[in-house]
C-alpha positions, 0 to 999 in steps of 0.5 A, spaced: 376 218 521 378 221 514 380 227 511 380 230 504 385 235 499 382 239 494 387 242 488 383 246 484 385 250 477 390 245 476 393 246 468 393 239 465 386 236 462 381 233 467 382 226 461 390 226 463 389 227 470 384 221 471 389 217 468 394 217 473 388 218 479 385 212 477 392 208 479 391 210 486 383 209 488 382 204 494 391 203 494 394 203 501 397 211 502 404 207 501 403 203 495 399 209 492 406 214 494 410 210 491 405 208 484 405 216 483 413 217 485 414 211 480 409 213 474 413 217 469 407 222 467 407 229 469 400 230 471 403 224 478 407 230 481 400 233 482 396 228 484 402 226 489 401 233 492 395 232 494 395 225 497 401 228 501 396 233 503 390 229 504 395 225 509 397 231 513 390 233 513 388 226 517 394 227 522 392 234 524 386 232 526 388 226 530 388 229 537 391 223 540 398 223 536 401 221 529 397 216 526 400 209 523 400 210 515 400 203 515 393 203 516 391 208 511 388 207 504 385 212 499 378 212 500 375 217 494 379 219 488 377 224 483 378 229 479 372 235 475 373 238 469 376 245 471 375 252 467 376 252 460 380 258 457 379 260 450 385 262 446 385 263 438 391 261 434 390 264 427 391 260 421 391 261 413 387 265 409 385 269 415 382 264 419 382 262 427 382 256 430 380 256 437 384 252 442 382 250 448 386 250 454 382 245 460 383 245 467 380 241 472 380 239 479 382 234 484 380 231 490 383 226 494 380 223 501 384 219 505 382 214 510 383 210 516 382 202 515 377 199 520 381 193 524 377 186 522 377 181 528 371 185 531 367 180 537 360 181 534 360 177 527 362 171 533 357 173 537 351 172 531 354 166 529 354 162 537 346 165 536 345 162 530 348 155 532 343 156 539 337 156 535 338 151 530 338 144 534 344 139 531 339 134 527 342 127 527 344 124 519 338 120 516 339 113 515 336 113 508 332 105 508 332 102 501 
């Protein structure tokens, strides 16, 4: 089961968000909380904002109960370049520089990790021994 969170229009440039998203990617949800929390870039307390809410996504839909966020991890994290406002900044000699003011969008998908030690990897490998009858070791004759 996962889930998603999108936090769109976001007023920092998409190359400094990306820079705190790519910290997190495939992270297990408590060690990418505690990255974001510790990382001392601004563009972290967003990012964390959606992890949040993509966590609180998953456990609203889990019908059975609270899920166990020991065994969530992110699964997709990227983040799109936005709308970019265009303002004008006046320079000397009656001239303009444009200013560029990028936003972007950050989506987050969090996951449930898949328990390992499942029966059928066990069952192919009893198969194959089945199939292959046990050769006796080869004398080498010198």
């Amino acid at each position: 089961m996962e889930a998603r969170a999108v936090n769109r229009y976001i007023g920092t440039s998409p190359r400094k968000m990306r820079l705190v998203v790519d910290l997190i990617r495939g992270k297990a949800v408590d060690d990418a909380l505690s990255i974001l929390h510790f990382v001392p870039k601004h563009a972290a307390r967003t990012a964390q904002k959606v992890l949040r809410s993509a966590i609180s996504n998953l456990q609203n839909k889990d019908e059975a109960g609270r899920l166990d966020t020991t065994t969530l991890y992110v699964k997709e994290a990227f983040v799109d370049g936005g709308a970019t406002v265009k303002r004008v900044l006046p320079a000397p000699m009656g001239r303009a520089f444009r200013v560029r003011k990028r936003s972007n969008h950050v989506t987050i998908v969090v996951a449930q990790r898949v328990q390992a030690g499942k029966a059928a990897p066990k069952k192919r490998q009893e198969k194959a021994a089945k199939a292959e009858p046990a050769k006796a070791p080869e004398a080498n004759a010198r």
